[in-house]
C-alpha positions in Angstrom: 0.0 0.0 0.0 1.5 3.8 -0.6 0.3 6.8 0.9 0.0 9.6 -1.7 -2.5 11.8 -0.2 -2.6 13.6 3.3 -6.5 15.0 3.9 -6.1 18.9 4.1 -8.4 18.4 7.5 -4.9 17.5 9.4 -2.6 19.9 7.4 -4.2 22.7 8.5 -6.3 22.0 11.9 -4.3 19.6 14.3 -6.3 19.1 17.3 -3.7 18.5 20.0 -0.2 17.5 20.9 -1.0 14.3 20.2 -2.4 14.8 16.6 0.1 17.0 15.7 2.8 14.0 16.8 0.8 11.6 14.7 1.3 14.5 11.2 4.8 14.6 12.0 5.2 10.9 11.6 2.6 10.8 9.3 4.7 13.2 7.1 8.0 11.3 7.4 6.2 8.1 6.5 5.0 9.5 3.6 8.6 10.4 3.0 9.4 6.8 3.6 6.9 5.3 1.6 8.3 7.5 -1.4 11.6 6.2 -0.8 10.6 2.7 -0.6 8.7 2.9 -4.5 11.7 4.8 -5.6 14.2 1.9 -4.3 11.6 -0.7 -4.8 11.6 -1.7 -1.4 8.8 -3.8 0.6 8.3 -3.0 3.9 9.5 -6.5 5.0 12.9 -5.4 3.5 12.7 -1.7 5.1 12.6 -3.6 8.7 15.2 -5.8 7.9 17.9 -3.1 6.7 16.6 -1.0 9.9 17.2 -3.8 12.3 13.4 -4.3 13.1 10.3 -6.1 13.2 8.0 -6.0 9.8 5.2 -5.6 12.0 6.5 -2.7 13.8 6.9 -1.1 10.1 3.3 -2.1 9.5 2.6 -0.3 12.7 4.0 3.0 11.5 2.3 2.7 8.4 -1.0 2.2 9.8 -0.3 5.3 12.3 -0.5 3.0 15.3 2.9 3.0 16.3 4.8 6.8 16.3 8.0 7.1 14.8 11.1 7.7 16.9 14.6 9.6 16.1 16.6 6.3 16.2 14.4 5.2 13.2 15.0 8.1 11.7 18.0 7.8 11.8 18.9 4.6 10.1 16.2 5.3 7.7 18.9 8.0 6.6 21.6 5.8 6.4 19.3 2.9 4.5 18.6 5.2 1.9 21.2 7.5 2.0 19.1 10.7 2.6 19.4 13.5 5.1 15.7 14.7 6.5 15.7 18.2 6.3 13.8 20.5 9.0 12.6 23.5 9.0 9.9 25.9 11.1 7.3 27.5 9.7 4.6 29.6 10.7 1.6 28.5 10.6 -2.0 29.9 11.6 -3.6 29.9 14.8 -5.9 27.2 15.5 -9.1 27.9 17.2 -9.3 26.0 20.5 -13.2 26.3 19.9 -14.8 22.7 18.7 -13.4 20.0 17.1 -13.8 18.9 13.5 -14.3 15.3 13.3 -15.4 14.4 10.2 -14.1 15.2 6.4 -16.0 17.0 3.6 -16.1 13.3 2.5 -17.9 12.1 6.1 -15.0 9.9 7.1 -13.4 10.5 10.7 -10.4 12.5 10.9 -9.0 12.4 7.5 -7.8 9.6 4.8 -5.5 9.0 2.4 -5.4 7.7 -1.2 -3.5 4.3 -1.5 -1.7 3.1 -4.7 -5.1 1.1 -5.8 -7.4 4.5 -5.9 -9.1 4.1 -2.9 -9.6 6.0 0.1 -8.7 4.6 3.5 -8.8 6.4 6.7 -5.9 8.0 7.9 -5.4 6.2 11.2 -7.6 2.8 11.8 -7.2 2.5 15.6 -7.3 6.4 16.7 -9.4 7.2 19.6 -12.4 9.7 19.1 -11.5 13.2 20.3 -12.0 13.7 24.2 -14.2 16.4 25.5 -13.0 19.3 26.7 -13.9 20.2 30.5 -15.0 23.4 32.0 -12.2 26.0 33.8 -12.4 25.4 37.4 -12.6 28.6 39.2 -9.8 29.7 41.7 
């Protein structure tokens, strides 16, 4: 499966520290994922040149596992890359409600595989918590 597509819903309106951890890895899989097609190289081969479990790569590509630096780091020396990083401003997001749903009624985002279709974004992510009160001092 590839990723090509991120939903514009978590580009632009991440929820919390936790959704905004899950778009940074998100963003280097995606890198990842390029690489892989580019080198023709199956997941099962990515986790054996990284020194890990194929299901722990199956993990990160399904979003229930984060991506950590040491990762990272030999992904760079498998494919001979260097990440690059840089800040950018980005807009304010209002702490009002939460958007749950996509224009296209699926729940937090999706992606578009290799085969056309749309999947969601993250199969195992918990529904958004509610937000309590301010307790008064």
């Amino acid at each position: 499966m590839s990723i090509k597509t991120i939903h514009p819903l978590y580009e632009s309106e991440p929820v919390s520290g936790r959704d905004q951890a899950e778009m940074l890895s998100f963003r280097f899989i995606s890198e990842i994922d390029r690489l892989m097609e580019r080198d023709d190289i199956s997941k099962k081969e990515l986790a054996r040149r990284l020194g890990t479990s194929a299901s722990y790569i199956t993990q990160l590509f399904k979003g229930d596992k984060l991506l950590n630096m040491e990762i990272l780091a030999r992904t760079e020396l498998v494919f001979g890359v260097r990440f690059s990083i840089e800040a950018q401003k980005v807009q304010a997001v209002p702490e009002k409600g939460l958007r749950t749903k996509n224009e296209a009624g699926n729940d937090r985002g999706s992606y578009t595989g290799s085969s056309g279709k749309t999947k969601p974004l993250f199969a195992r992510e918990a529904p958004p918590r509610k937000s309590r009160p301010a307790k008064k001092k």
